[in-house]
N, C-alpha and C positions, 0 to 999 in steps of 0.2 A: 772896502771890506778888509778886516785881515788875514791875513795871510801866514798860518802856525805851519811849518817847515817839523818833521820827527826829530827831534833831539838838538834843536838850534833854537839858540837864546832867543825868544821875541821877547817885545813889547804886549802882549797879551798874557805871557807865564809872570810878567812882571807886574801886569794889573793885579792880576790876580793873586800873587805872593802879599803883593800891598795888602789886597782887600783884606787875606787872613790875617795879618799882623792886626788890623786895626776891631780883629773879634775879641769881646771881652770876657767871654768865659765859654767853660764847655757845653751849656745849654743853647749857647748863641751860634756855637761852631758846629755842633750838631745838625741844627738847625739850618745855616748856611750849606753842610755840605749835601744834607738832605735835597735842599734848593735847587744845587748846580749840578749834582753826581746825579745818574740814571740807580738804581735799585744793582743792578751789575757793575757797573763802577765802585760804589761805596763797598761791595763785595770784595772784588778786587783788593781795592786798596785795605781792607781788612785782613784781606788773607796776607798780605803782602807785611803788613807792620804784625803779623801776629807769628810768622815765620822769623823773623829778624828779630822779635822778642824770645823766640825757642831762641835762634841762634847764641840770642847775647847769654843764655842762660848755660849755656853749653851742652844742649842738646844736639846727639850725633844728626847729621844732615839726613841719613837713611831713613831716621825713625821719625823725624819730621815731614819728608817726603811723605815717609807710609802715612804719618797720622795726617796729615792735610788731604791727600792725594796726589800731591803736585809733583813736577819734573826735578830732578836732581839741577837742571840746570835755574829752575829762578831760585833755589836754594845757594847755587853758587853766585850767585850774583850778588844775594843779600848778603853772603860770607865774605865777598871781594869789601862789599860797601864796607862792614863791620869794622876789618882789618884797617882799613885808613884810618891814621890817627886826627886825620881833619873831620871825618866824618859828623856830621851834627846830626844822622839817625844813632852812630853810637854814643852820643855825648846825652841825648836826649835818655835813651836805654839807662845810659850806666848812670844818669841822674836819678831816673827811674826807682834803682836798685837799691838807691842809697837811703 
């Protein structure tokens, strides 16, 4: 059985990384995450790419908080992500924009 550790590289995030590279469009990826996400997960990670979409937009972190709900701290989190110039959530973003 495997064995997923919180925040340590496995062999299970990397199946899985594979699996989505090898999805071919957004109907299939939908679909996919429909499959493996619970209805609170897909949430989650919604709220989550849709704060970091405020962020890259330059929306202040307060009025994001308010309008989500959510704590100043997953806000700064997605602001630490942003700021990295390796980041590939901000690369994805500012391709986005373009």
């Amino acid at each position: 059985m495997l064995k997923i550790e919180k925040g340590e590289k496995t062999s299970g995030i990397e199946a899985i990384a594979a699996a989505l590279c090898q999805v071919k469009n957004r109907r299939e990826m939908e679909q996919f995450l429909g499959e493996v996400l619970t209805p609170a997960e897909r949430y989650d990670l919604a709220l989550r790419w849709e704060l970091m979409r405020r962020l890259n937009t330059g929306m202040p972190q307060r009025q994001i908080a308010s309008d989500l709900k959510i704590s100043l701290c997953k806000i700064t989190r997605g602001a630490k992500v942003l700021k990295n110039s390796e980041s590939i959530s901000r690369k994805l973003l500012t391709e986005k924009k373009s």
